[in-house]
C-alpha distance (Angstrom), angle and dihedral (degrees) to the residues before:
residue distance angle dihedral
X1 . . .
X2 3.23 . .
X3 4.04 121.6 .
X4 4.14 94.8 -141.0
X5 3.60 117.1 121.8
X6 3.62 109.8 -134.4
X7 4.05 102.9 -149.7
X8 3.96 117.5 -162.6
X9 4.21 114.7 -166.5
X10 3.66 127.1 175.8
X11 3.96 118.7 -139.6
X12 3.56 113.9 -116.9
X13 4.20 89.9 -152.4
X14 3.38 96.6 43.3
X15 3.95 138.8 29.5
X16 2.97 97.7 -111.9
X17 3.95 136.8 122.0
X18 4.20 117.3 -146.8
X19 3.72 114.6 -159.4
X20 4.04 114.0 -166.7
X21 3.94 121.3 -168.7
X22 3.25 146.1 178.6
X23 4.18 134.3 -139.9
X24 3.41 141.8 -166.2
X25 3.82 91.4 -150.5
X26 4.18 134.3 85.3
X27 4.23 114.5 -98.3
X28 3.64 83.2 -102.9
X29 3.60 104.2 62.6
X30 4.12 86.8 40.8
X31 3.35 91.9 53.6
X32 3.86 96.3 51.6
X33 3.48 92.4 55.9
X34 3.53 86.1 58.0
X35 3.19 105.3 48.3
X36 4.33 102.7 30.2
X37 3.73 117.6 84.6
X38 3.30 96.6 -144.6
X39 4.03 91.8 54.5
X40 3.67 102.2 41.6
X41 4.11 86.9 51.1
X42 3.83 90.2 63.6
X43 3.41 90.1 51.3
X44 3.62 128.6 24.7
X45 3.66 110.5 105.2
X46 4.10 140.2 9.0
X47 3.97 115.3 -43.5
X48 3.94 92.6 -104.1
X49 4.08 93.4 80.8
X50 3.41 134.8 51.3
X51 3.54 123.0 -140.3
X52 4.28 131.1 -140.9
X53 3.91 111.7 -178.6
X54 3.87 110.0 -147.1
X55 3.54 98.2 -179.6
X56 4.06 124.6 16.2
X57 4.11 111.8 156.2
X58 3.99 94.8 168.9
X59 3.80 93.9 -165.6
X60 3.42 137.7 104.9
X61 4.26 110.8 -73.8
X62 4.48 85.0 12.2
X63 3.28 121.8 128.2
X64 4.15 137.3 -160.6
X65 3.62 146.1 -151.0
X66 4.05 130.7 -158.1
X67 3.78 144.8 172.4
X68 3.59 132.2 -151.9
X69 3.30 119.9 -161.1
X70 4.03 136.1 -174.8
X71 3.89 111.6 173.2
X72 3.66 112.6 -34.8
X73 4.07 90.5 -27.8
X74 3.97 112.7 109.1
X75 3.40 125.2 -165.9
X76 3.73 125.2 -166.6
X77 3.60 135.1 -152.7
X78 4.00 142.4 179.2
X79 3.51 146.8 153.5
X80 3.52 145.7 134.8
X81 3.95 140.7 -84.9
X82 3.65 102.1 -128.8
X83 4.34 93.9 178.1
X84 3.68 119.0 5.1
X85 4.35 109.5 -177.3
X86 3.92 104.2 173.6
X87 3.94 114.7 -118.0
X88 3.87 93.0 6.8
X89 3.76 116.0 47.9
X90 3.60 150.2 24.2
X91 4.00 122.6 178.9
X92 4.13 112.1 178.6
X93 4.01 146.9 159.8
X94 3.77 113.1 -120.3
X95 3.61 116.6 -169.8
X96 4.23 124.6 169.5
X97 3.83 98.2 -139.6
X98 3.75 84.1 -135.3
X99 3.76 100.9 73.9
X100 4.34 94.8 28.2
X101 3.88 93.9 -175.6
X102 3.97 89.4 57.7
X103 3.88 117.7 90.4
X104 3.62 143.9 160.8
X105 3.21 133.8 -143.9
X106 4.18 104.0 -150.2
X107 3.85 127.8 -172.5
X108 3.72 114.4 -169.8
X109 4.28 102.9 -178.1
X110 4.00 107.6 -177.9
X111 3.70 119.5 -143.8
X112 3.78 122.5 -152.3
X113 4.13 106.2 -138.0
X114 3.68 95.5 -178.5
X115 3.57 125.9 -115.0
X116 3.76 95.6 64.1
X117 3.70 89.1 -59.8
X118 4.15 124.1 128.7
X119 3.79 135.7 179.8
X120 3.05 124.6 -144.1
X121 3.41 128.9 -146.3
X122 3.96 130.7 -171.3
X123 3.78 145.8 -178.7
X124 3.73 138.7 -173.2
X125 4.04 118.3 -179.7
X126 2.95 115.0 -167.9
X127 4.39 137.7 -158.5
X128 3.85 99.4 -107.8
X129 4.69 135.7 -4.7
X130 3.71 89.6 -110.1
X131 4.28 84.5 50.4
X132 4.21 86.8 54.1
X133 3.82 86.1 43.3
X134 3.51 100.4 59.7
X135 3.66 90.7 41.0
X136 3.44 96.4 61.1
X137 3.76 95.9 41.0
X138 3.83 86.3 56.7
X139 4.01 92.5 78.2
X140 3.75 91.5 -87.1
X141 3.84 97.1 144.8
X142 4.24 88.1 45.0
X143 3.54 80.6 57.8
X144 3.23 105.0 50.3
X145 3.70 104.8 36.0
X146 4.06 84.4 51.1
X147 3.69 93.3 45.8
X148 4.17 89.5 57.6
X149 3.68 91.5 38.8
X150 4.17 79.7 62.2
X151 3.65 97.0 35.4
X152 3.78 89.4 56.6
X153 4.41 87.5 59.3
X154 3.70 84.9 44.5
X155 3.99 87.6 56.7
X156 3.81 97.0 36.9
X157 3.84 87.0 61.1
């Protein structure tokens, strides 16, 4: 496991949530599992689920589809890739199928540090404080910080 301190902050100003991360792999291998449905399956999201992409077109103007499940739960998700610039950038829709009227806008911009190192940097704005609230109260930072606990083994192989 990796040592890198995944840091989550919410903007006063704004509602929106910034995420900041560190790797111990190149920009190209970050962005791949990204941007490959195969990758971002085995690790989006905390250990409890298991993920199956439907739909993952991780161009510019594409647009994907996945469900998590744990048990009989099922949770669906979809959006849109709005700008997709390998090794650099990733601008998306995210939308929990569950509450339809609720999307993100998320910016993940990748950083090369040399030495096979990258930080990552994401954003999700969000319609309204009490929107960014909830989201966070959901188990959004057990997600995340389990989801890039995974996505470092996914890197390290």
């Amino acid at each position: 496991m990796s040592s890198n301190e995944t840091r989550i902050e919410l903007d006063e100003r704004v509602p929106l949530v910034r995420i900041t991360r560190e790797f111990d792999a190149p920009v190209s291998k970050v962005f791949r599992a990204h941007t490959d449905p195969d990758l971002y399956a085995r690790w989006i999201g905390p250990r409890d689920l298991v993920t199956e992409v439907e739909r993952f077109d991780a161009v510019s103007g594409g647009g994907w589809r996945f469900v998590q499940r744990r048990g009989t739960d099922e949770f669906w998700f979809r959006g849109c890739f709005h700008d997709v610039r390998e090794d650099e950038l990733i601008v998306q829709t995210f939308t929990w199928e569950g509450l339809p009227d609720h999307v993100a806008l998320e910016k993940v911009r990748l950083t090369d540090l040399g030495d096979g190192r990258t930080r990552l940097e994401a954003t999700s704005l969000v319609e309204s404080f009490e929107d960014r609230d909830a989201f966070v109260a959901g188990g959004m930072e057990h997600g995340v910080v389990e989801g890039y606990e995974k996505l470092d083994e996914v890197l390290a192989r």
